[in-house]
N, C-alpha and C positions, 0 to 999 in steps of 0.2 A: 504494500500500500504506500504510496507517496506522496508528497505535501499537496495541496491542493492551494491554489494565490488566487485570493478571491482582487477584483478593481473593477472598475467603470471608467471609460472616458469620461463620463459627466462629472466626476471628481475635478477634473481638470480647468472645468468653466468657472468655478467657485473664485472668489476675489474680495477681497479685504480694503482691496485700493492700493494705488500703485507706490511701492517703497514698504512695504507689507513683509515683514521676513515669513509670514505662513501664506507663498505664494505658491503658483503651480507647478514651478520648476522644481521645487520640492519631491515631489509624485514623478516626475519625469526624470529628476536622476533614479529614484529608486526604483524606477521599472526599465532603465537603461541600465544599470548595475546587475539586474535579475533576468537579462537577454542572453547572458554566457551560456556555454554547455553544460556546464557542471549541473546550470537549471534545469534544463531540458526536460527530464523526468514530473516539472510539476507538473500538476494538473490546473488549465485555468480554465477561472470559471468568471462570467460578467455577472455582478453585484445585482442582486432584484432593491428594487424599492422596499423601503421596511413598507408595514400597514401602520395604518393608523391603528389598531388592536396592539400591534407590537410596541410602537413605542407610548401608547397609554400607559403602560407597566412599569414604565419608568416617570414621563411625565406624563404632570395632567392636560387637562383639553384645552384647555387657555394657552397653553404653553406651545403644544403642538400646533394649534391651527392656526395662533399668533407668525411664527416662524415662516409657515409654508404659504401664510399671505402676503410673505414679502417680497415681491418680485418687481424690482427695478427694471428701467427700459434702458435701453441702449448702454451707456459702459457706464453709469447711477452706482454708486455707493452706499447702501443706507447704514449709516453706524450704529450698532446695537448699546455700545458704549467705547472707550476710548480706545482696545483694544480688537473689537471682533464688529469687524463688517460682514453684509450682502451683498452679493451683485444678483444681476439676471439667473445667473444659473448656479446660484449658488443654494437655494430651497431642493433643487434636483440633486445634487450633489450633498447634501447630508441627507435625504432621502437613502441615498446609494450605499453612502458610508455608515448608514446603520445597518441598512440590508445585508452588506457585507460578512458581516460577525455572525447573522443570523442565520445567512448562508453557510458559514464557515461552522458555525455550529451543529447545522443541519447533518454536515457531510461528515464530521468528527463522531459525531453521536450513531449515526445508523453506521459506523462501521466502514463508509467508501474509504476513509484514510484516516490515518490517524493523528496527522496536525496542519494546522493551514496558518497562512498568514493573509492578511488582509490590506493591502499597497490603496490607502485611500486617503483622502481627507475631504474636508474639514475633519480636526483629530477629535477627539470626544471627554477627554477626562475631566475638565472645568466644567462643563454644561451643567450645572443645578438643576433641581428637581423642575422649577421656575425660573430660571433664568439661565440666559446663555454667556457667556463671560469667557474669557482668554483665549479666542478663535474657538469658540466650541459651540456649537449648537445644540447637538443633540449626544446624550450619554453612553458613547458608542459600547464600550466595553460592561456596564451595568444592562443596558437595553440585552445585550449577546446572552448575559449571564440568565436574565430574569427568563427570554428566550428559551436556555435550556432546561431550566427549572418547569414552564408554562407547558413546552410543547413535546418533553422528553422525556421529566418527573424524574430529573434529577434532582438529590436530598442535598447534597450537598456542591458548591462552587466556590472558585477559589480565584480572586484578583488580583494579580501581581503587578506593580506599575513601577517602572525603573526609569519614568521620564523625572528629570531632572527639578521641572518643579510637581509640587503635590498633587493627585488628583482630589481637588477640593468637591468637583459634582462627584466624582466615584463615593466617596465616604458617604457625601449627605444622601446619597439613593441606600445603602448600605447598613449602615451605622447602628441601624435598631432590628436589622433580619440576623438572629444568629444562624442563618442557613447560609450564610455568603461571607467569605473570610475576605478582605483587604488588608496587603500587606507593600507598602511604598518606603522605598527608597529616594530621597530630595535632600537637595541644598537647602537650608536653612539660615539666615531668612534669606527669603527668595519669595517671588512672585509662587501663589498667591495670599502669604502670610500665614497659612492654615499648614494642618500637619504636624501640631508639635506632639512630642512623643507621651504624653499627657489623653492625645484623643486618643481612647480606647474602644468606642460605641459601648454593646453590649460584649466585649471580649474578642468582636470579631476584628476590631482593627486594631493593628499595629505600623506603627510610623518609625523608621529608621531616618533621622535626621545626621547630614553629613554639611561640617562647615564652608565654607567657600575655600577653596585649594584644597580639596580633600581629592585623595590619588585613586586610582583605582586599585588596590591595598584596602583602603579603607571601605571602599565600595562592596569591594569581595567580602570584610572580612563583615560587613553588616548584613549583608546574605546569608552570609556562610554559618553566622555566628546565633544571630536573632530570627529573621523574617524565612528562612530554608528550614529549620528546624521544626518553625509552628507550624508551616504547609505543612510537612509532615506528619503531626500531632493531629491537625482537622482530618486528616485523608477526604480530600477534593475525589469526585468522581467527574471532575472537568478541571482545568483550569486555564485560563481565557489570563493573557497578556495585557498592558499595556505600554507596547513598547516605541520608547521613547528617548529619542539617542543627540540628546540637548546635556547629555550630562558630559559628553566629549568636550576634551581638550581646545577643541576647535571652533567648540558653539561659540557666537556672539553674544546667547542670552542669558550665559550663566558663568559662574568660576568655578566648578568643578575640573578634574582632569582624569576622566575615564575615559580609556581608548578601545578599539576594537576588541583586543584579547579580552578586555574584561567585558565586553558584552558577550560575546562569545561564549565563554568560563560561564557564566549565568545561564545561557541560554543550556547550554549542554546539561546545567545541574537540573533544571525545571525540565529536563526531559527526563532525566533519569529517573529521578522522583514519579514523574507523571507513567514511564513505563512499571512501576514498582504497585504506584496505588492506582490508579482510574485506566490501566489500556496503553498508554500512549497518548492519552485526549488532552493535545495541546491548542487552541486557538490564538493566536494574536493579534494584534491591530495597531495599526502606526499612531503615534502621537506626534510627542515634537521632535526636533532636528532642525536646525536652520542653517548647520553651513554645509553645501550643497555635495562639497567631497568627502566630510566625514561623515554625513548624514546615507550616502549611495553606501561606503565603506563597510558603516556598519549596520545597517538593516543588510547587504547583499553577506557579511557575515552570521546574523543573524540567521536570516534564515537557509543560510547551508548547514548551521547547525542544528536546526529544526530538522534537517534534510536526513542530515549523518547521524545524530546522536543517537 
């Protein structure tokens, strides 16, 4: 069975406004990075639209119908707040990016493969239950999870998010279901000020905070030490990604310095784990990354190790 890459071109239409580090070229390195041979073997698959049924599980109807009413004309902007715009095609394009996870979930769960990655955006971990905030729209990796739970009756999920800053909407969808563990690794403080290792929800979250110049040593050793352990301890019979590679050396939007190896070194553990307790049942889904060569580097490491682990 081999990785299945869920994307959509309509990913690509999505726009924040010109000088926007969460822009398309993003997506276009990382599926220029994942054209090599060694991909070959995936299987791709084009992103359905979530439904409205799907992402009501996460948010509610004001939320959703708010969002997908927003369709600018011609190259129109509408800023949701100071960080996270719409353009034209950008209601289609987190449509996609939710669908994505749900798909990927679909194909994990009945058995066709056993991990997928998902090459889209707009990315999903800030979106609140009620509000959209930090280029997020809708809660891509919560929506996936509730997905599996809804349409599969899985008991237990498990959210791993190693983007650089916190997923703030991951937690608040989360935080009170003890069926859904969240476990993040972030810079502190860092955008979006939440995350301190104090939030715990109902037991299910845990927060690994890493100061600004923190190496990838320190990255590892807060996986390896804290947040790998408790996966462990929940035994996930899924566990859904959020992978997020802003915490490199290279991003402009953070001072971390984790490099490929150590996403890599991660991805390999959360597979081995995941062949141990649930199958193999890996899902992921892109967050951030903003510089365009370590961002292709390390998602096309990423998911080889998906591939090979």
């Amino acid at each position: 069975m081999s990785l299945l890459l869920v994307t959509h071109r309509a990913c690509l239409g999505h726009s924040n406004g010109e000088g926007h580090p969460e822009e398309p070229g993003r997506l276009r390195a990382v599926l220029a990075a994942l054209e090599g041979e060694e991909f070959a073997t995936a299987i791709q698959e084009q992103a359905p639209r979530a439904t409205e049924e799907q992402l009501l599980r996460v948010h509610p109807r004001h939320h959703v119908e708010g969002i997908l009413a927003i369709r600018p004309e011609g190259d129109d902007i509408v800023m949701l707040d100071g960080d996270t715009g719409m353009s034209a095609g950008s209601a289609e394009a987190a449509l996609r990016a939710a669908g994505a996870g749900i798909a990927a979930v679909d194909a994990v769960c009945r058995g066709e493969v056993r991990r997928a990655f998902c090459a889209v955006r707009p990315p999903g971990h800030h979106a609140e239950p009620d509000r959209p905030m930090g280029f997020c729209l809708f809660s891509n990796a919560a929506i996936a999870a509730r997905h599996a739970q809804a349409a599969h009756g899985l008991g237990r999920v498990a959210i791993l998010d190693f983007d650089v800053h916190h997923g703030n909407g991951t937690q608040a969808v989360v935080e009170a279901d003890p069926t859904i563990l969240f476990l993040s690794s972030h810079q502190s403080p860092c955008y979006p000020g939440t995350g301190l290792e104090s939030e715990t929800g109902v037991g299910n979250v845990i927060n690994a905070t890493l100061p600004p110049g923190a190496d990838g040593e320190a990255f590892r050793a807060a996986w390896r030490d804290r947040l790998l352990p408790a996966l462990e301890g929940f035994g996930p019979e899924l566990i859904i990604v959020s992978a997020g590679f802003d915490a490199h050396a290279r991003d402009p939007l953070a001072q971390l310095r984790v490099r490929e190896a150590d996403f890599n070194w991660l991805t390999a553990e959360i597979c081995r784990i995941a062949d141990r307790l649930c199958g193999g049942r890996v899902v992921s889904t892109l967050e951030g990354g903003y510089d365009l060569e370590a961002l292709a580097s390390s998602a096309a490491g990423h998911v080889r190790a998906l591939l090979c682990a």
